[in-house]
C-alpha positions as CSV (number, residue, x, y, z in Angstrom):
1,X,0.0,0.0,0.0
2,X,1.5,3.9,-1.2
3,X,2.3,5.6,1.8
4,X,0.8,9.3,2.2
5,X,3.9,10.4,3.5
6,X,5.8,9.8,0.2
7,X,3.6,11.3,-2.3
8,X,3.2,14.4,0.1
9,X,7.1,14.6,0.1
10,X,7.7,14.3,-3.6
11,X,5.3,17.1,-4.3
12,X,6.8,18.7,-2.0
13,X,10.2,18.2,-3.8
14,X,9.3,18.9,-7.2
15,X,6.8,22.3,-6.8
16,X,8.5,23.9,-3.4
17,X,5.3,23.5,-0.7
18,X,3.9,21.1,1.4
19,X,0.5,20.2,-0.1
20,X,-2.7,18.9,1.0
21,X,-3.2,15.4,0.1
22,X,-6.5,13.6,-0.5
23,X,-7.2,9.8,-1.2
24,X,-9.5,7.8,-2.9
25,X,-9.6,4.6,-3.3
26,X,-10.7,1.5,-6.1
27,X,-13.6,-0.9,-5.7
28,X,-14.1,-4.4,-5.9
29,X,-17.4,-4.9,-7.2
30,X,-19.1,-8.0,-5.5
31,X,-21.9,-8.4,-7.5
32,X,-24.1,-6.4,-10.0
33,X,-22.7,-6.1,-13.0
34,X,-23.6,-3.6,-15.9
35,X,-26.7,-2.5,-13.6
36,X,-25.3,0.8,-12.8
37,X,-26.4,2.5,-16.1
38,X,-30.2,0.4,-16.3
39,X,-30.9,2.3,-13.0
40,X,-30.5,-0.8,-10.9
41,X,-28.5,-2.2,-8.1
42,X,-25.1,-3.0,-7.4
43,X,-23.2,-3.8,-4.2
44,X,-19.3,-2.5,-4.4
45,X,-16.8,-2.0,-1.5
46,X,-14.2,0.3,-2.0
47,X,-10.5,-1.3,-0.8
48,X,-7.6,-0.5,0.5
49,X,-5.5,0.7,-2.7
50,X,-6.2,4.0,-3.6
51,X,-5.3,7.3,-5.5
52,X,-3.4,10.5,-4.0
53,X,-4.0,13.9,-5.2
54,X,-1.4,16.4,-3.8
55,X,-2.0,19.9,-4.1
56,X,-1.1,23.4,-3.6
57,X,-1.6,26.7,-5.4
58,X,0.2,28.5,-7.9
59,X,1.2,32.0,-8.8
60,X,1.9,32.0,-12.4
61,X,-1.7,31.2,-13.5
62,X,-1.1,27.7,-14.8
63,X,-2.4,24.2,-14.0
64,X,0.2,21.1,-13.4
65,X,-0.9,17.8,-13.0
66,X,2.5,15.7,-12.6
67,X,1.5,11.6,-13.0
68,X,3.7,9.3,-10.4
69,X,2.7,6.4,-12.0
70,X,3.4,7.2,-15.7
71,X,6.4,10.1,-14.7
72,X,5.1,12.5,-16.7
73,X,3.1,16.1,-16.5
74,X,1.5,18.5,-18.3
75,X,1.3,22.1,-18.4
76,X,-1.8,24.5,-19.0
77,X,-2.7,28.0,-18.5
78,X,-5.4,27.9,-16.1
79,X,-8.4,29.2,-18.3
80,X,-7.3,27.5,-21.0
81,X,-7.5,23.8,-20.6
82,X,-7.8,21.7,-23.3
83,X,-11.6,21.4,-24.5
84,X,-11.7,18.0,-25.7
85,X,-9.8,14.4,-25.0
86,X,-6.2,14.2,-26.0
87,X,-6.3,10.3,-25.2
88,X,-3.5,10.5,-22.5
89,X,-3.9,10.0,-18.7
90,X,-4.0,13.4,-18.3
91,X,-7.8,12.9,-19.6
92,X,-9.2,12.0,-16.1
93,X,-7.9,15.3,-13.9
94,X,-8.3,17.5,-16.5
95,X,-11.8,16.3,-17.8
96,X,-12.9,16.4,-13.8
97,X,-11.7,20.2,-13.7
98,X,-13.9,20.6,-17.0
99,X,-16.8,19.8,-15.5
100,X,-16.1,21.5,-11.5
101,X,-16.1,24.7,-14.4
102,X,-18.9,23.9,-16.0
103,X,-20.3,24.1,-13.0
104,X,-19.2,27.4,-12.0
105,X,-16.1,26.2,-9.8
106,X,-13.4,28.0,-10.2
107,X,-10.2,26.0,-9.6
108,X,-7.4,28.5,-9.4
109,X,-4.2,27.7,-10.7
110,X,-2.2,24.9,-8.9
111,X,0.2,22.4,-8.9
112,X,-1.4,18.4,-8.8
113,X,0.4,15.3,-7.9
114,X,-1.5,11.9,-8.6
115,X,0.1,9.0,-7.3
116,X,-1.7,5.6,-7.2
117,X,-1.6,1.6,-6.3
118,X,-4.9,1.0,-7.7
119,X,-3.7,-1.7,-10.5
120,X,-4.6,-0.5,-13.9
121,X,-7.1,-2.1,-16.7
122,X,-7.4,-5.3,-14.0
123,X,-11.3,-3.6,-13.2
124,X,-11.0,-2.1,-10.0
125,X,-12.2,1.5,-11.0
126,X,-8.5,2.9,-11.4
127,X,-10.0,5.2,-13.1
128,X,-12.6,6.9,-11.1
129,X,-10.2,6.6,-8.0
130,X,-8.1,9.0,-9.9
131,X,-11.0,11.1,-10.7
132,X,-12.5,11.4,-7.4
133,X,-9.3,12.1,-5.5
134,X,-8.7,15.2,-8.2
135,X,-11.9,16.8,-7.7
136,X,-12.0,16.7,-3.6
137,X,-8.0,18.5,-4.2
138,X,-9.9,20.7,-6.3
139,X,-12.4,21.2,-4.6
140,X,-10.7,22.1,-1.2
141,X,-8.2,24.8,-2.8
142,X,-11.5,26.5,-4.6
143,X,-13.0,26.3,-1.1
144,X,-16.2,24.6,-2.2
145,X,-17.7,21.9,-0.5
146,X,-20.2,19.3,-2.6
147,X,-22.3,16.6,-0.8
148,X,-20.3,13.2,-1.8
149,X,-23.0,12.1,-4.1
150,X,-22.9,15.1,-6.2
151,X,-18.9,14.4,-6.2
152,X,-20.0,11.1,-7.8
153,X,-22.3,12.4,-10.4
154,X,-20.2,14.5,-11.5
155,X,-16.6,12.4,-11.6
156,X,-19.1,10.4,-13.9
157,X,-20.1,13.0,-16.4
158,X,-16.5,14.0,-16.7
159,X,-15.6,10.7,-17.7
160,X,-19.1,10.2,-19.7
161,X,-18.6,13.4,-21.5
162,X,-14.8,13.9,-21.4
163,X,-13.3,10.9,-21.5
164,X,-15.7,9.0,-23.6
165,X,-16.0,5.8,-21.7
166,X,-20.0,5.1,-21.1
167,X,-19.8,4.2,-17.7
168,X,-22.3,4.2,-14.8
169,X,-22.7,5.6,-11.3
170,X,-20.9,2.7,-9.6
171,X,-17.3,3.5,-9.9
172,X,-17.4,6.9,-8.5
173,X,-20.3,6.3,-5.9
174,X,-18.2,3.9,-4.1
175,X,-15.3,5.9,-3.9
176,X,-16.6,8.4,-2.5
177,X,-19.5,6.8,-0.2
178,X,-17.4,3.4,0.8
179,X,-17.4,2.5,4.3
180,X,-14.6,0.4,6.0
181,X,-15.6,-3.0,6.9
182,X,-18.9,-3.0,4.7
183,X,-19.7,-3.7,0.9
184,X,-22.6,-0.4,0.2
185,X,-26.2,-1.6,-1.7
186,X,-26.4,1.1,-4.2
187,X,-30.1,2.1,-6.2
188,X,-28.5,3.6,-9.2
189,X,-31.9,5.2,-9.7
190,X,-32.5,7.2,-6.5
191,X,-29.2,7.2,-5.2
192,X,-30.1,5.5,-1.9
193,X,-27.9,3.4,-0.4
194,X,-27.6,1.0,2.7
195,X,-24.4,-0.9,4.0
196,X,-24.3,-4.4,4.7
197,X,-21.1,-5.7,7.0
198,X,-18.8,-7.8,5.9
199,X,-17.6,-10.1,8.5
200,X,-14.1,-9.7,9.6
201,X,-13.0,-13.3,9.6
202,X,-13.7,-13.3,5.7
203,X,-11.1,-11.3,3.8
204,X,-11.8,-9.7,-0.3
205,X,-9.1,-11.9,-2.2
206,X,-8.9,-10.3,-5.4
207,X,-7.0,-12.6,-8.3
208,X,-5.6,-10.5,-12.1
209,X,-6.4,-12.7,-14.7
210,X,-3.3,-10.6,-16.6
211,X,-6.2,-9.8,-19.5
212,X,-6.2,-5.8,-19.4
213,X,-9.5,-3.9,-20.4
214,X,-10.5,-1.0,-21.2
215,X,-13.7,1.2,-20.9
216,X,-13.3,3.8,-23.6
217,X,-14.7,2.3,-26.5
218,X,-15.1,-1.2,-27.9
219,X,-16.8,-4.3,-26.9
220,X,-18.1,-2.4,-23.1
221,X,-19.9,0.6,-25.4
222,X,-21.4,-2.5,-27.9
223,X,-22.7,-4.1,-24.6
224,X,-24.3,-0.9,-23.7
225,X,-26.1,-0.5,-27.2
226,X,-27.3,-3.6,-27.1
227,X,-28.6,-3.0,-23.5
228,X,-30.4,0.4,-24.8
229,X,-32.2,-1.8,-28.0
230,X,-33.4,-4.3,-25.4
231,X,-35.1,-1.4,-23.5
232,X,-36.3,0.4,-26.4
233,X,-38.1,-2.9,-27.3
234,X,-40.0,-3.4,-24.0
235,X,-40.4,0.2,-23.8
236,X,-43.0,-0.3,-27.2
237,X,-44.7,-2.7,-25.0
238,X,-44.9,-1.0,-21.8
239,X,-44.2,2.8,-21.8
240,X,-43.6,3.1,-18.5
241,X,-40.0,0.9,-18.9
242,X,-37.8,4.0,-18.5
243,X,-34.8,1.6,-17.8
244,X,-34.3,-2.2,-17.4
245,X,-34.6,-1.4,-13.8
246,X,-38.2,-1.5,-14.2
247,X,-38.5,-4.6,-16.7
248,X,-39.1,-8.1,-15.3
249,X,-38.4,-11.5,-16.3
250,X,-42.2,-11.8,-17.2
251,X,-41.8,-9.0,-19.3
252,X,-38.6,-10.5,-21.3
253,X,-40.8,-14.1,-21.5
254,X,-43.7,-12.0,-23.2
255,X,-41.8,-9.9,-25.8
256,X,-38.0,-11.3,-26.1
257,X,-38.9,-12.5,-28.8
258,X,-38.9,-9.5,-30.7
259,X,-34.9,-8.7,-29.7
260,X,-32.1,-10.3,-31.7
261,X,-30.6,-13.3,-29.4
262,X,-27.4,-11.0,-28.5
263,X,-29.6,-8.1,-27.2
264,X,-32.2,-11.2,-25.4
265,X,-29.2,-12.0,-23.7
266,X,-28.0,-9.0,-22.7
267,X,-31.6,-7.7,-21.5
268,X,-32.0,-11.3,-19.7
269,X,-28.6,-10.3,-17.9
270,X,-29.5,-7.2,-16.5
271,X,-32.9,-8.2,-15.3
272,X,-32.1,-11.4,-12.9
273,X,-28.7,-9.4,-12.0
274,X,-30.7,-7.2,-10.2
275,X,-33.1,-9.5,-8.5
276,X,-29.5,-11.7,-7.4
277,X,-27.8,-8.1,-6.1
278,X,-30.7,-7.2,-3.6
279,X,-30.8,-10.7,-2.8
280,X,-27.4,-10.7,-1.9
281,X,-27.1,-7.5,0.4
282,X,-29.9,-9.2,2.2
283,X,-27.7,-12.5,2.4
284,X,-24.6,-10.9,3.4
285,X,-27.0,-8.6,6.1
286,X,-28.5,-11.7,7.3
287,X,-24.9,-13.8,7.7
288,X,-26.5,-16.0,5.1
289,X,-22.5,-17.3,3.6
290,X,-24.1,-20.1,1.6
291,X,-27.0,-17.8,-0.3
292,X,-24.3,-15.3,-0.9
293,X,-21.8,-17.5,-2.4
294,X,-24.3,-19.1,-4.7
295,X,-25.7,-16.1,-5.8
296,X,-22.1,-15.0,-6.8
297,X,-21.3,-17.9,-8.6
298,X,-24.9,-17.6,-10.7
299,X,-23.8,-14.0,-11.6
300,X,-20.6,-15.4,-12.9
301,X,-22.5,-17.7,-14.7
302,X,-24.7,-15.1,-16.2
303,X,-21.8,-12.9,-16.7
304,X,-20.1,-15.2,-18.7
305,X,-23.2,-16.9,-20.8
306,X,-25.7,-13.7,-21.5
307,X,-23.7,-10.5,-21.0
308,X,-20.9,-12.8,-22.6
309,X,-18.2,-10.3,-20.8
310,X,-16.0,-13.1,-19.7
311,X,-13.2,-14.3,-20.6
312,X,-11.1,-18.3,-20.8
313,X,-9.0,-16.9,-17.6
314,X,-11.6,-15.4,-15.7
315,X,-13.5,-18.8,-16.3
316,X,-10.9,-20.7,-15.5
317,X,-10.2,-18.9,-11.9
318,X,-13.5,-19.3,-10.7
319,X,-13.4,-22.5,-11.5
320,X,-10.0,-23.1,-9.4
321,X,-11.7,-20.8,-6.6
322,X,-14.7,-23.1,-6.1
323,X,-12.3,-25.9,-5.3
324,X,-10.8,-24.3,-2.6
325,X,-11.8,-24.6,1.1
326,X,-12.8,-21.6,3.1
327,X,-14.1,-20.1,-0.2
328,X,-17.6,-18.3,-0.2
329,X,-18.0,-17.1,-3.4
330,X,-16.2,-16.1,-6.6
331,X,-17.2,-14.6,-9.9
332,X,-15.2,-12.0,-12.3
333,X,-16.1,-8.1,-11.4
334,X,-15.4,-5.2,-13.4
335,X,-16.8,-4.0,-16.7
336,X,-15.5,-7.1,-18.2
337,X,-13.2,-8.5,-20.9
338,X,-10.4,-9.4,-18.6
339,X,-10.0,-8.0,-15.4
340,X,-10.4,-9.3,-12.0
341,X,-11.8,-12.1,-10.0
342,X,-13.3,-11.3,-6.7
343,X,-13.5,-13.6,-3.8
344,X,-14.9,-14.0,-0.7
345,X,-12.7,-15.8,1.6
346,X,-11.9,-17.4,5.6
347,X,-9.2,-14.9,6.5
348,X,-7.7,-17.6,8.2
349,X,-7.2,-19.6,4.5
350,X,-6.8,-16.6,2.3
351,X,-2.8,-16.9,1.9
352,X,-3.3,-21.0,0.9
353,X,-6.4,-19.9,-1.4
354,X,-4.2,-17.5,-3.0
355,X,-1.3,-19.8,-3.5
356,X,-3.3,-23.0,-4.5
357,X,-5.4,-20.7,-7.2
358,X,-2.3,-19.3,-8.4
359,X,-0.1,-22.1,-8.7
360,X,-3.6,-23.9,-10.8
361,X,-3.7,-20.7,-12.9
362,X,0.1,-21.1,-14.0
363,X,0.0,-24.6,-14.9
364,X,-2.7,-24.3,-16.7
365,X,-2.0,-20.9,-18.9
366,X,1.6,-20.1,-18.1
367,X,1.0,-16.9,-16.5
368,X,1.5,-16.0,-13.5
369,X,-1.6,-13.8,-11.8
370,X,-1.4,-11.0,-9.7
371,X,-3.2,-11.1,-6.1
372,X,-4.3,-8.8,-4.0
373,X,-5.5,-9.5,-0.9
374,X,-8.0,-6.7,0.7
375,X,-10.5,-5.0,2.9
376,X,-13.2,-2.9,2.5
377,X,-12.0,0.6,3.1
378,X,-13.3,4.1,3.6
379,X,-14.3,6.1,0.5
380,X,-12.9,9.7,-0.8
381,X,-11.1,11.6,2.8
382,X,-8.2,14.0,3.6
383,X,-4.9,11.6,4.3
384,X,-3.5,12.2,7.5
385,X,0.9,11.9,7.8
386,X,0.3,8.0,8.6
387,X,-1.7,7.0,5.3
């Protein structure tokens, strides 16, 4: 884990003052996939790898945003920053301050250090950790303060708008709303959200299946047209379908029919995903291990077979994780296409789990996969000197 203390001394080196620092972390994502933007449900927990934004103020009426991670930065006079993508990292801070002017915030010229552990394109919302953590430094130097939802909503339209990737609510809401030692039911639609505890003796394991992703185009933005057509069709039906939210199985029995099979499947997804996330928060509120696990290996299922977002390594590790004693549940999590596995765990077997799924995962494909083992962490704060 990046310590606070470093990232505040090397912005500290490289612009002259001692900045304020603000963290936000990634998510794991433990069921509820592609319901974020149908106005449903989904149940993330932010963990314990985050993003830094270090930050003080200028004089000379530019913005710097130095990356860590890549060891680069660029340079922009204040009111004048670029108006449109540049497809570079730099897309994330700068389409966040975009949007904080678009809404009449007036970020005054400053220097920005982002510095990160989140692991990149493996599905745990790099991205909108980076995001997040810009626009609370930002916000704090312009001296506004936005209730942490409205953080959310907007971190999403800059990367909507800005960035170009079509991505929901979920990513952002949980890194600003997480809660330590909880996963966080989230209603896409209204906003509302309840925590459910995760039990302290069971441990997030989270396993790279090495296959990067990426949001910004391709076959997550075909999944999301096909979602829309699937809508539009019930919508003919029954007007008052805004979004698949409001569409039942009944409803996809009646008129499914009517939707080629890729955009059946994709509908069919979305609709039982749902029903299985709610179910789930009341599971994992309830102590109910064995409902929970199951559900998360039906999402996988469904994941894999009607959203057809998985991939032969992701398959392959859930497989390995089922196997495993002290496992609850596993199932891939992220926007799909590669990515990440998520499972739950015994604490007390977590370091064996790891070992035994890796060691099956390079005898079978010759890689070796990345593990990370976690806990559900606070979302978007002010780091303190200890991190």
């Amino acid at each position: 884990m990046l310590d606070v203390t470093s990232t505040r001394a090397l912005h500290a080196g490289r612009f002259g003052d001692s900045p304020r620092v603000f963290a936000a972390p990634g998510r794991v994502n433990l069921i509820g996939e592609h319901t974020d933007y149908a106005d449903g449900f989904v149940m993330p927990a932010a963990i314990d790898f985050a993003t830094y934004a270090a930050i003080t103020p200028r004089g000379d009426g530019k913005i710097v945003i130095r990356s860590e991670n890549y060891d680069e930065q660029v340079e922009y006079a204040a009111d004048a920053l670029p108006a449109n993508r540049v497809g570079h990292w730099s897309d994330y801070p700068v389409g966040v301050l975009n949007v904080l002017r678009a809404e009449g915030v007036q970020v005054p010229a400053c220097s920005m250090t982002l510095h990160g552990d989140v692991p990149v394109g493996a599905g745990l919302s790099s991205s909108a950790a980076i995001e997040v953590a810009t626009m609370a430094a930002a916000l704090s130097l312009a001296g506004v303060k936005l209730a942490l939802p409205r953080m959310a909503q907007l971190c999403q339209r800059a990367e909507n708008s800005y960035v170009g990737a079509s991505t929901g609510i979920m990513d952002q809401f949980i890194a600003c709303c997480g809660a330590a030692d909880h996963a966080l039911l989230l209603d896409c639609r209204s906003l509302e959200y309840r925590l459910a505890p995760i039990p302290r003796d069971l441990s997030l394991v989270i396993v790279n299946t090495m296959v990067k992703h990426s949001h910004a185009g391709g076959a997550y933005n075909t999944r999301r047209a096909e979602v829309e057509e699937g809508t539009a069709t019930l919508r003919r039906h029954r007007p008052e379908i805004r979004k698949l939210r409001d569409a039942t199985v009944d409803d996809l029995a009646k008129w499914g029919g009517e939707m080629p099979e890729g955009v059946l499947k994709r509908t069919r997804h979305i609709i039982t995903e749902n029903t299985r996330t709610v179910a789930a928060a009341d599971a994992l509120e309830a102590g109910d291990l064995a409902k929970l696990g199951r559900l998360m290996y039906e999402a996988h299922v469904s994941y894999r077979d009607d959203f057809e977002a998985s991939c032969p390594e992701a398959d392959l590790l859930v497989e390995l994780a089922g196997k495993e004693p002290g496992c609850v549940g596993a199932r891939l999590t992220g926007g799909g296409f590669g990515g990440c596995t998520v499972n739950l765990v015994e604490t007390a077997r977590a370091e064996g789990f790891t070992e035994s799924v890796q060691r099956g995962y390079k005898e079978a494909t010759g890689m070796d996969a990345d593990a990370y083992l976690c806990h559900a962490s606070a979302g978007v704060h002010e780091a303190n000197k200890q991190g």
